[in-house]
C-alpha positions in Angstrom: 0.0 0.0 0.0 1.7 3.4 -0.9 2.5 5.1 1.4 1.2 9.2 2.3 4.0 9.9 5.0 6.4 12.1 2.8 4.4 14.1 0.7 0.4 14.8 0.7 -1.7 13.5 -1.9 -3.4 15.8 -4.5 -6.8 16.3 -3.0 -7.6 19.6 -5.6 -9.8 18.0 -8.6 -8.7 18.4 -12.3 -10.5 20.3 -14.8 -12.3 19.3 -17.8 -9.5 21.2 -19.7 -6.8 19.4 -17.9 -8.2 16.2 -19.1 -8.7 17.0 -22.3 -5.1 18.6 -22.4 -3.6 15.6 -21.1 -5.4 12.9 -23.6 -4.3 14.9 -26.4 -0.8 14.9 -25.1 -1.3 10.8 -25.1 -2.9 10.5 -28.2 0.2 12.5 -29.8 2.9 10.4 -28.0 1.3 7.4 -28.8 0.6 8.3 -32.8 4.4 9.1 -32.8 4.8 5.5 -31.2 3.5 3.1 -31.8 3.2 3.3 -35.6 7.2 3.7 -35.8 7.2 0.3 -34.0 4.4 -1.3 -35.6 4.9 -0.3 -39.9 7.8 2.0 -40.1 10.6 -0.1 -38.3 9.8 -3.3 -39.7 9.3 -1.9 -43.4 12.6 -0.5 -42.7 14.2 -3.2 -41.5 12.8 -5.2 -44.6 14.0 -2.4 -46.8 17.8 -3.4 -45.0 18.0 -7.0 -45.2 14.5 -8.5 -47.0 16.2 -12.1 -45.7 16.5 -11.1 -42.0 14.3 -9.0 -41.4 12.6 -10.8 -38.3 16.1 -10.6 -36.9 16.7 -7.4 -37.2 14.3 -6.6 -36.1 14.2 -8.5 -32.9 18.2 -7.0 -32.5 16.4 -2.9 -33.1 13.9 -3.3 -30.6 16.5 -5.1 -28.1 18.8 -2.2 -28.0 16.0 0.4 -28.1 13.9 -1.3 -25.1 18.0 -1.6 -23.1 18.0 2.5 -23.5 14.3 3.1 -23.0 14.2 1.3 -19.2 17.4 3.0 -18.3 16.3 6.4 -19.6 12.7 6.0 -17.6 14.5 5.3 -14.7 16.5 7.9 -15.0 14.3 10.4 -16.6 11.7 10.1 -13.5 14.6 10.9 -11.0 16.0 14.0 -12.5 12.3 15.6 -13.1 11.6 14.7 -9.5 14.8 16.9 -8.8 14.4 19.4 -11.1 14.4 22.8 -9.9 13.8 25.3 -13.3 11.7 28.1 -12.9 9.5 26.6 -15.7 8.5 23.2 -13.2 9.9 20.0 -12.3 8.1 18.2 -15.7 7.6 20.6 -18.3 11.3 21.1 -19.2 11.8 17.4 -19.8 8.8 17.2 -22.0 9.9 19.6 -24.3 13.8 18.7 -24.5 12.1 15.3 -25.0 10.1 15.9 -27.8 12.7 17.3 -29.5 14.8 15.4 -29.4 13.0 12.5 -30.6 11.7 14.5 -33.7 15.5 14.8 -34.5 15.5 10.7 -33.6 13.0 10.0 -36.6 15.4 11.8 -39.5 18.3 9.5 -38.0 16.1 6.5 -38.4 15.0 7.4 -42.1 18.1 8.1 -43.6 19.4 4.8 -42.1 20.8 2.2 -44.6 22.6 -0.3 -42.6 21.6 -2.0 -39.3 23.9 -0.6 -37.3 22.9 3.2 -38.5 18.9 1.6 -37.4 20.0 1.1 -34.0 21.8 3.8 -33.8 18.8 5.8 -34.6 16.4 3.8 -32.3 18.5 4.4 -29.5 18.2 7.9 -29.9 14.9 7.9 -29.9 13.9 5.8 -27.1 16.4 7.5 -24.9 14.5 10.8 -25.8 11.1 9.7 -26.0 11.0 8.4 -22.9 12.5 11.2 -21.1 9.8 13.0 -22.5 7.2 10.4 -21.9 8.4 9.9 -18.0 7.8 13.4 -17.1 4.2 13.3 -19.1 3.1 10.2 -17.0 4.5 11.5 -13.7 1.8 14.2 -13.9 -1.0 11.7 -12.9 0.4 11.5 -9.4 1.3 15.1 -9.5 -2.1 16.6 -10.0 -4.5 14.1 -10.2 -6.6 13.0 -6.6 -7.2 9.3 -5.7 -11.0 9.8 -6.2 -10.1 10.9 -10.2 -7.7 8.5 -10.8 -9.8 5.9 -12.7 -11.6 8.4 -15.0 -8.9 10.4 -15.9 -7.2 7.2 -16.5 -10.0 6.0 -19.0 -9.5 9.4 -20.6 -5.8 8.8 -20.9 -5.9 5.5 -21.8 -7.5 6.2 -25.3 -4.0 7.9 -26.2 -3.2 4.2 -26.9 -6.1 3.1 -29.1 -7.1 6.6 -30.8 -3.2 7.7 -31.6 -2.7 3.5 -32.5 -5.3 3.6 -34.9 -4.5 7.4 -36.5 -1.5 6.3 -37.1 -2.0 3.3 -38.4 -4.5 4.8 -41.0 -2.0 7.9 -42.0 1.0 6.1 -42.0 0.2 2.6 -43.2 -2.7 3.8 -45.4 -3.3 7.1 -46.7 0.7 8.6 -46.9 3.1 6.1 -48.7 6.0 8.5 -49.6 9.0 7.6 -46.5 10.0 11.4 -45.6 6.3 12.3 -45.4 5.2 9.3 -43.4 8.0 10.5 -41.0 7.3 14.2 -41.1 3.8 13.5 -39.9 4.9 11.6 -36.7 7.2 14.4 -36.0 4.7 17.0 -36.4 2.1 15.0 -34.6 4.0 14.5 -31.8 5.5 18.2 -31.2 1.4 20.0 -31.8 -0.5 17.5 -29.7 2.0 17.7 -26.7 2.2 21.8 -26.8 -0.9 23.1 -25.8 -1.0 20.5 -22.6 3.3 21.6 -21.6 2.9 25.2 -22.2 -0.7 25.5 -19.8 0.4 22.8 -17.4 0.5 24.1 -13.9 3.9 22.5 -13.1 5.0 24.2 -9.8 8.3 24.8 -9.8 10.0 22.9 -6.8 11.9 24.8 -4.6 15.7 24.1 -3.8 15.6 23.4 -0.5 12.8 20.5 -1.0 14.5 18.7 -3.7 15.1 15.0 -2.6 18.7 14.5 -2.0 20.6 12.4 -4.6 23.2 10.3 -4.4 24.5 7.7 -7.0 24.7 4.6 -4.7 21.5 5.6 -2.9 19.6 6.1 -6.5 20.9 2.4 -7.5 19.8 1.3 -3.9 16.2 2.7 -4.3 16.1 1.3 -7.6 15.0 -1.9 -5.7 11.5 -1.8 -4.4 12.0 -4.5 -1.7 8.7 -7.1 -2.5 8.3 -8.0 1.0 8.1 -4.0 2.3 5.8 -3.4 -1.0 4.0 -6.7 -2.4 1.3 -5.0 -3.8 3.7 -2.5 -5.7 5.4 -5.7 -6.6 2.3 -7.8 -8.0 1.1 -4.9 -9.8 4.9 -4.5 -11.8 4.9 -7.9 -12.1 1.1 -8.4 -13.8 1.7 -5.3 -15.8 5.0 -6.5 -17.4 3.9 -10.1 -18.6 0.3 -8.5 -19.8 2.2 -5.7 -21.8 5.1 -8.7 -23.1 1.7 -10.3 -25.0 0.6 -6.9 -26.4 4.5 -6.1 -27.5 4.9 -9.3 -28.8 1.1 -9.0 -30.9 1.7 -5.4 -32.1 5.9 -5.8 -32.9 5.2 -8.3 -35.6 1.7 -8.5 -36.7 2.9 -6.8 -40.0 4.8 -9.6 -40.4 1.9 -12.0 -39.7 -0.3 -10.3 -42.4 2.4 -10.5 -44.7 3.9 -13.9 -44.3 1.0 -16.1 -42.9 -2.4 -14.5 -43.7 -0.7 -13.2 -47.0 -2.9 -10.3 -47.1 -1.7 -8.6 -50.7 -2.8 -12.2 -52.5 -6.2 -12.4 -50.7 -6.6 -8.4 -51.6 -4.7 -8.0 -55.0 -3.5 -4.6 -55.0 -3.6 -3.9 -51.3 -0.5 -4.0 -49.0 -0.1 -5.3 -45.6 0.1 -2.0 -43.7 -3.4 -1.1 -45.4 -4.7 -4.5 -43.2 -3.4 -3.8 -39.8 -4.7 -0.2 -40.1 -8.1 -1.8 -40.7 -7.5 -4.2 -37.9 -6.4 -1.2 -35.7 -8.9 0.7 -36.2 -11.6 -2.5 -35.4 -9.9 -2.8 -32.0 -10.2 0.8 -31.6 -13.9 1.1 -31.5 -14.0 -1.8 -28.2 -11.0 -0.4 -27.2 -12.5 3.1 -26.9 -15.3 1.8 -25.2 -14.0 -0.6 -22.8 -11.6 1.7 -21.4 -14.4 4.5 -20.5 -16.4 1.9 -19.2 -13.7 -0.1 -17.5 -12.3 3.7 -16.1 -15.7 5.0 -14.6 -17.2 1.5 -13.3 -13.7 1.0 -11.3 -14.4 4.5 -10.0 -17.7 4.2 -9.0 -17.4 0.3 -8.0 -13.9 1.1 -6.0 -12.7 -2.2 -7.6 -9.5 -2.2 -9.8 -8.5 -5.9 -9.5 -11.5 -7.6 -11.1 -11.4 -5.1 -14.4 -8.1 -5.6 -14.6 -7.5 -9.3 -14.5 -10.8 -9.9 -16.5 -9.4 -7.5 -19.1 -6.0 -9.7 -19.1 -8.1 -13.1 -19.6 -9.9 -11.5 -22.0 -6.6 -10.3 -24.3 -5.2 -14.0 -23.5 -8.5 -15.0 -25.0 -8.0 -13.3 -28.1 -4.2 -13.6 -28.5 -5.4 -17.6 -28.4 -7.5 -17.5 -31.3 -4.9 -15.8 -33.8 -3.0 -19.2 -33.4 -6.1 -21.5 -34.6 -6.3 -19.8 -38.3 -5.0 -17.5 -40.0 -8.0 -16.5 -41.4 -9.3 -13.1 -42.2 -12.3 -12.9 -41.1 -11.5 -14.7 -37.5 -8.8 -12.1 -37.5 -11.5 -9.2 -37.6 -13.4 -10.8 -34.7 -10.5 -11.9 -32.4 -8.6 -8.0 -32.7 -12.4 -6.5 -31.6 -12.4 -8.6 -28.5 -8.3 -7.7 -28.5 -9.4 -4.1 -28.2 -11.8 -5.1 -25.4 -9.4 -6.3 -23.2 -6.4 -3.9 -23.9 -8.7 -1.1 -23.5 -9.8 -1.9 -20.5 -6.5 -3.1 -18.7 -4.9 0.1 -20.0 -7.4 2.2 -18.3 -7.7 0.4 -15.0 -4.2 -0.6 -14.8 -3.0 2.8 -14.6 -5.4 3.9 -11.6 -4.5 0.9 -9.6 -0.6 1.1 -10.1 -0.6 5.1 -8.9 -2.5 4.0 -5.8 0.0 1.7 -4.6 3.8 3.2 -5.4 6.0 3.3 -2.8 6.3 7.0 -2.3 4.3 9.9 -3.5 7.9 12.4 -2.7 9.5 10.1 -5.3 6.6 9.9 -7.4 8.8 10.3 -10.7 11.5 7.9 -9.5 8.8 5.1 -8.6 6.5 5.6 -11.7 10.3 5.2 -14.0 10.8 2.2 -12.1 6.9 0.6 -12.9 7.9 1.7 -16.2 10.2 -1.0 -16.7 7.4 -2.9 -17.3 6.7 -1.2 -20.2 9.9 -1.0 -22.1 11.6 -4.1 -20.8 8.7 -6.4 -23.1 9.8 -4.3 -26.0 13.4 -5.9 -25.0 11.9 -9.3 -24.3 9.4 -9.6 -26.4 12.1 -9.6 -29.9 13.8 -12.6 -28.4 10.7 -14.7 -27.1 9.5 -13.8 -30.8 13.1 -15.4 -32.5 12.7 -18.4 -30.2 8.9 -18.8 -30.8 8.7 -18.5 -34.4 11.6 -21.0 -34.8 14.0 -21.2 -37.5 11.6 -20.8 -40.3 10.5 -17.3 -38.8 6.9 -18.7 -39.7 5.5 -20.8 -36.6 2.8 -18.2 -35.8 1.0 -20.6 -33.6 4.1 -21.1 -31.1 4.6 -17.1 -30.9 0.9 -16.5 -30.1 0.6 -19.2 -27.7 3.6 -17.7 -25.8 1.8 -14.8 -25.6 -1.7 -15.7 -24.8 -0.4 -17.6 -21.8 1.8 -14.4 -20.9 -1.7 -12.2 -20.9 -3.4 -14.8 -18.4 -0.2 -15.1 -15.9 -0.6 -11.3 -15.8 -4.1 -11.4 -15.0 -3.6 -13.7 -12.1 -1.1 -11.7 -10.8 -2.6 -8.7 -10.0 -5.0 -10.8 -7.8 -3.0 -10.9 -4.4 -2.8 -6.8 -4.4 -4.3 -5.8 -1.4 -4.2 -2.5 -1.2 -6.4 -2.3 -3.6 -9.8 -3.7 -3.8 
C-alpha cells in the first residue's frame, strides 16, 4: 500500500480542460509511437536486409527497449529533482520531444543495421524522457477519487493515436520522408498546448530530494516483502504488456507472411490490413476503457477489471494461433481491443495508488515503467525463439503470448491495497 508519509496526496480536482489537455498529449505520443514500431521499423528493417528482417528486427527493438528502461529510470529521478523556474516536468517534455523529432530523421536516412540502432536508440532515450515526465503528472495533480476516469481518458491515447497512425501512416501517406514528417509534427502540436498550460509548480531548492548515486541504484530496488502489492502490480503489468508487445511488434509480419494479405486483396499491401485491424480494436478499445475507467471508479474495484481484461486479451491472442483466417482475424482483434482497453485504463489507476512514495513519485512511476519497455526488450527474443528457424511458426509465438496475458491477469489478484 503506498505510502502518504512524505508528501500529501493531490486532493484539488482536475478540470475538464486538464483532461482533455492531457489525452491529447497521449494521443500525440502514442501516434508518434506506436506506428514507428508497428509499420515504419519493420518496413525498414525489410528495406535493410528482406532475408532477416525478423532478426533485425528482434536486434532494433532489443537495444531500443536496453535504452528506453534506463532512460525511464533515470528520466523520472531528474524531473523529480528538477528545480527550473518553468517546473519540475515541463522542461523534460519539451527537450524530449525534440529530441526525438530529430531521432526519426536518424532512423529514415538509415541504410545499414547498425545506422537503425543507432537511430532507435536515440529515440527511445528521448522519448522516454519525455514520456516519464508526461506520466508522472498523474500523481502530481491528479486526486485518488479521479484517478480511474482520468485514467479512462488517458488511456485512449493508446487506441485513438494507435489507430490514427495506423490509418496515416500505413494507409493514406506512402511516400517515407512524409510518413515521417507527420509523426514528428504529430508528436510536437498535440504535446504543446498540454506543456505550455500545465501548472507545473516549480520545486523549490531546498525541498528537492537528496541524490546520491549509490543511494539512487539502492532505491532502484523496491524490496517485495516491504511493497508486495507494488510488486504484484509491476509484475502483472510486465507479462500483460510482453503479449501486447509481442502482438503489435510483428503483426505486420503476420499479415504479410502467414495471412498473406496482398494475394487475398490483390492490389492492397499489408500495412493497409493492420490499419483496418487497428482501427476495429479501436472502436471496443475506446469503449471498454471508459467503461472499465468509470465502473472501477464508481465500484472502488480495480482488481476484477483488470484481470478480466487480461483473460480476456489471453483469450484473443489464443484464437490468432487457430487460423489464419481473415475474417477470424476481424473478430479476435475487436475482442483484443476489449481487453487492452480496458487493462490500460484500470491498470493505470491501480498502479498510482500503490507506489512506494508519493515524494519520489517520478523515480517510482520510471521504475513501474520498466514494465513497459523491458517487453519491447523481451518480447524480440521470445519472438526469435517462438517463431523457430523458419521465422513462420505463428501458432508457437501466439501461444507464448496468450499464456503471458493470463499469468498477468492472475497476478494482480494478491494486491491488497487495492480492492
Amino acid at each position: 500500500m503506498m505510502s502518504p508519509s512524505d508528501e500529501a496526496r493531490p486532493v484539488t480536482p482536475v478540470r475538464p480542460g486538464f483532461i482533455a489537455a492531457y489525452t491529447l498529449a497521449q494521443i500525440g505520443a502514442f501516434f508518434s509511437f506506436m506506428p514507428l514500431f508497428q509499420v515504419l521499423l519493420p518496413l525498414k528493417a525489410e528495406a535493410i536486409d528482406p532475408a532477416g528482417k525478423a532478426f533485425l528486427l528482434s536486434q532494433v527493438a532489443f537495444f531500443g527497449a536496453l535504452v528506453a528502461s534506463v532512460a525511464n529510470l533515470l528520466a523520472g529521478a531528474i524531473s523529480d529533482r528538477t528545480t527550473s523556474r518553468f517546473g519540475r516536468r515541463r522542461p523534460w517534455m519539451v527537450v524530449g520531444a525534440l529530441g526525438a523529432s530529430g531521432a526519426y530523421l536518424l532512423i529514415m536516412s538509415a541504410r545499414t543495421p547498425l545506422a537503425l540502432i543507432g537511430g532507435i536508440v536515440l529515440f527511445q532515450l528521448t522519448f522516454n524522457l519525455m514520456f516519464s515526465a508526461l506520466v508522472a503528472v498523474m500523481p502530481d495533480r491528479v486526486p485518488d477519487s479521479q484517478k480511474g476516469r482520468v485514467a479512462a481518458f488517458l488511456s485512449l491515447g493508446n487506441p485513438i493515436g494507435t489507430m490514427a497512425g495506423a490509418v496515416l501512416i500505413g494507409g493514406l501517406l506512402v511516400a517515407e520522408t512524409t510518413r515521417y514528417v507527420a509523426i514528428a509534427l504529430v508528436l510536437l502540436l498535440t504535446l504543446a498546448p498540454f506543456a505550455l498550460k500545465l501548472d507545473d509548480t516549480p520545486l523549490a531548492r531546498g525541498a528537492r530530494p537528496p541524490f546520491k548515486l549509490g543511494q539512487f541504484i539502492a532505491d532502484l530496488w523496491v524490496d517485495p516483502r516491504q511493497h508486495p502489492d507494488f510488486a504484484f502490480a509491476w509484475l502483472g503489468r510486465f507479462m500483460v504488456l510482453v503479449a501486447l508487445s509481442l502482438v503489435q511488434g510483428y503483426m505486420l509480419y503476420f499479415l504479410q507472411d502467414a495471412v498473406g494479405y496482398s494475394r487475398l486483396f490483390p492490389g492492397h499491401r499489408a500495412e493497409e490490413g493492420l490499419a483496418i485491424l487497428t482501427t476495429v480494436s479501436t472502436i471496443s478499445n475506446v469503449t471498454f476503457a471508459l467503461l472499465g475507467g468509470i465502473l472501477s471508479d464508481r465500484l472502488k474495484r480495480r482488481k476484477l477489471f483488470a484481470c478480466g481484461a487480461a483473460v480476456t486479451i489471453s483469450v484473443a491472442v489464443l484464437i490468432f494461433s487457430f487460423t489464419p483466417s481473415w475474417p477470424i482475424m476481424l473478430g479476435a482483434y475487436l475482442l483484443l481491443g476489449c481487453g487492452a482497453g480496458c487493462f490500460y485504463a484500470v491498470d493505470i489507476a491501480l498502479v498510482t495508488q500503490v507506489l512506494p512514495s508519493q515524494r519520489n513519485a517520478g523515480k517510482d512511476l520510471g521504475i513501474l515503467n520498466l514494465a513497459n519497455t523491458l517487453p519491447q526488450a523481451l518480447a524480440p527474443m521470445l519472438a526469435f525463439v517462438s517463431l523457430g528457424p523458419s521465422h513462420m511458426d505463428f501458432r508457437a509465438f501466439f501461444t507464448v503470448a496468450a499464456a503471458l496475458a493470463m499469468a498477468g491477469g492472475l497476478a494482480i489478484l494478491p494486491i491488497r491495497g487495492v480492492r
